[in-house]
C-alpha positions as CSV (number, residue, x, y, z in Angstrom):
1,X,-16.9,16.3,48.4
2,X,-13.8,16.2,47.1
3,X,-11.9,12.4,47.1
4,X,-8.3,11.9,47.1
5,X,-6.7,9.4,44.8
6,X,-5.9,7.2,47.6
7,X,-9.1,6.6,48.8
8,X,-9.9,6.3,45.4
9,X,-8.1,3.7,45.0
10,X,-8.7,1.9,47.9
11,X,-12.5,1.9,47.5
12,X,-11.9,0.0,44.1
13,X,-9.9,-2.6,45.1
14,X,-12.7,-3.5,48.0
15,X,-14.8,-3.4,45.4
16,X,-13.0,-6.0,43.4
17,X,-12.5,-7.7,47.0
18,X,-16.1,-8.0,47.4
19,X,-17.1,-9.2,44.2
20,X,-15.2,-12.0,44.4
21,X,-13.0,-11.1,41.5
22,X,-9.5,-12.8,41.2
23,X,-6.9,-11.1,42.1
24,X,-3.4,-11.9,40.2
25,X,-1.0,-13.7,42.6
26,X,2.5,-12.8,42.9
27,X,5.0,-15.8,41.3
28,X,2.4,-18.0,40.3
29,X,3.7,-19.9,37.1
30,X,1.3,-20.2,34.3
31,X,2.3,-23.6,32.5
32,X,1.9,-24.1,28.8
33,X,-0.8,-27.1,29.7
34,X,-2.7,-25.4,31.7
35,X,-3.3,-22.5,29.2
36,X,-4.4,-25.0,26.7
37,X,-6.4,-27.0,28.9
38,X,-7.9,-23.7,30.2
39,X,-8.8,-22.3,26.5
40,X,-9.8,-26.0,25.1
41,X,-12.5,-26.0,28.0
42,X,-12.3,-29.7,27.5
43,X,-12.9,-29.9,24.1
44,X,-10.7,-32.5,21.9
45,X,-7.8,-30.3,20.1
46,X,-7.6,-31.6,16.1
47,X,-5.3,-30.3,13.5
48,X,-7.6,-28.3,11.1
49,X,-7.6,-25.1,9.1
50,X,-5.2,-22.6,11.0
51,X,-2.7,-21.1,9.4
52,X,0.2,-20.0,11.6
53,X,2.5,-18.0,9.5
54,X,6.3,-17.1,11.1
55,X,9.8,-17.2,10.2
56,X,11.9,-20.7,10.1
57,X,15.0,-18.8,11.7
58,X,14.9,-16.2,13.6
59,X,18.3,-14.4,14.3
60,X,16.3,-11.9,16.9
61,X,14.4,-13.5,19.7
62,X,13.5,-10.1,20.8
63,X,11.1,-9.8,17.8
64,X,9.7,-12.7,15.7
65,X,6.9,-12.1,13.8
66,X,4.1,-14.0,13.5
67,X,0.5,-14.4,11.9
68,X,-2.2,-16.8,12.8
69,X,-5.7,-16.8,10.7
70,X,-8.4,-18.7,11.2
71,X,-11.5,-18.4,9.0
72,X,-14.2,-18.2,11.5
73,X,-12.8,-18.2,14.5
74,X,-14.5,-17.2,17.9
75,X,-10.5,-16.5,19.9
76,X,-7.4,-17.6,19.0
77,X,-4.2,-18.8,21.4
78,X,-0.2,-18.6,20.4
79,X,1.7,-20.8,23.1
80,X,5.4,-21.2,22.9
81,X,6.2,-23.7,25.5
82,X,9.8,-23.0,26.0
83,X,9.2,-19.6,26.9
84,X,9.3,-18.4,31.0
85,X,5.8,-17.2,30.3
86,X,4.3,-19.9,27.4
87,X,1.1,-18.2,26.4
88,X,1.7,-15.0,24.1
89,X,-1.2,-13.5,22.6
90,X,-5.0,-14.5,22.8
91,X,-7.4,-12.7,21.1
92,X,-11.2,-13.2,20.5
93,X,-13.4,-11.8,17.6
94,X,-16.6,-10.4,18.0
95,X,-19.6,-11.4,15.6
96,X,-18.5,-8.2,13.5
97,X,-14.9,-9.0,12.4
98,X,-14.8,-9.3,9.1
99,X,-11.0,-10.8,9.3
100,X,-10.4,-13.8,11.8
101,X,-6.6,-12.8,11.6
102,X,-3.9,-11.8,14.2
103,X,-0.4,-10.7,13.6
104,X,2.3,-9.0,16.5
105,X,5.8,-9.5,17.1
106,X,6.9,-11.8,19.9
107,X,9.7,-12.8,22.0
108,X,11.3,-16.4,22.0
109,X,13.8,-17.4,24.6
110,X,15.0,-20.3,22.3
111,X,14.2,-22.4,19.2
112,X,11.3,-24.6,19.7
113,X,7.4,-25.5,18.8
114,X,4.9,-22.7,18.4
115,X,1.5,-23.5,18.7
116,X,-1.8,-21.9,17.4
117,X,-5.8,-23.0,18.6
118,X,-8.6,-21.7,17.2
119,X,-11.6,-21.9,19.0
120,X,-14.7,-22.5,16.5
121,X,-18.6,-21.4,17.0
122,X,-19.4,-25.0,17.5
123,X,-16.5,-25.5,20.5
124,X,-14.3,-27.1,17.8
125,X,-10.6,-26.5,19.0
126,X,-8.1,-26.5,15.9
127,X,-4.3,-26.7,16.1
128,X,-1.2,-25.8,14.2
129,X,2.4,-25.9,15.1
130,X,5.5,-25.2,13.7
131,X,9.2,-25.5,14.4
132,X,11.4,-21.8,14.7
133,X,15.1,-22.0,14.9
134,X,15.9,-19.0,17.3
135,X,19.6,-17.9,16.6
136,X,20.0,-15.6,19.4
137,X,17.5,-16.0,22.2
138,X,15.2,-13.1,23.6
139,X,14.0,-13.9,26.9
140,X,16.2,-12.7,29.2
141,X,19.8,-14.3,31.2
């Protein structure tokens, strides 16, 4: 028996429905506290050894680069608060990475604080912040 993509598609997503899975609501705001409070799990956040690596002034808000390394590290979180969206990019390592290292480009709406947590093995949470100067902002009107 041949299925159409429709019905396809609408058997997955009862699936998902009866699973329990969250679905992602329409205009929900995701706050820049709650992302950290969310990947801190409740742990205390401590400066410690992550090394956030990025531009002091960026004339392009469109694309800023940026590095964060963390030797050790289960995931990592970059959170620029000022954005419209204020979590970036988080990534977690499996046992097998051999580098605890992340670099992208990413877009800043205007010059402020960036933030980067490492979660460590033991539940440690490790910070490091540092101030960009955004010339011409990349986040839309």
């Amino acid at each position: 028996m041949l299925y159409a993509r429709r019905d396809m598609l609408m058997s997955g997503s009862a699936t998902l429905i009866g699973l329990g899975l969250p679905l992602p609501s329409l205009g929900q705001e995701i706050d820049a506290q709650d992302a950290i409070h969310a990947f801190a799990n409740g742990a205390d956040i401590v400066p410690g050894e992550v090394t956030l690596m990025l531009p002091d002034v960026a004339e392009d808000g469109f694309k800023v680069p940026i590095e964060v390394a963390a030797e050790g590290a289960e995931a990592l979180l970059i959170i620029a608060p000022q954005n419209p969206v204020p979590p970036l990019a988080m990534v977690q390592f499996g046992t097998l990475a051999a580098d605890r290292r992340f670099s992208t480009r990413v877009r800043l709406a205007r010059s402020q604080e960036i933030m980067a947590l490492a979660r460590m093995p033991g539940g440690a949470i490790l910070r490091a912040s540092r101030q960009v100067e955004v010339i011409v902002g990349g986040c839309g009107a």
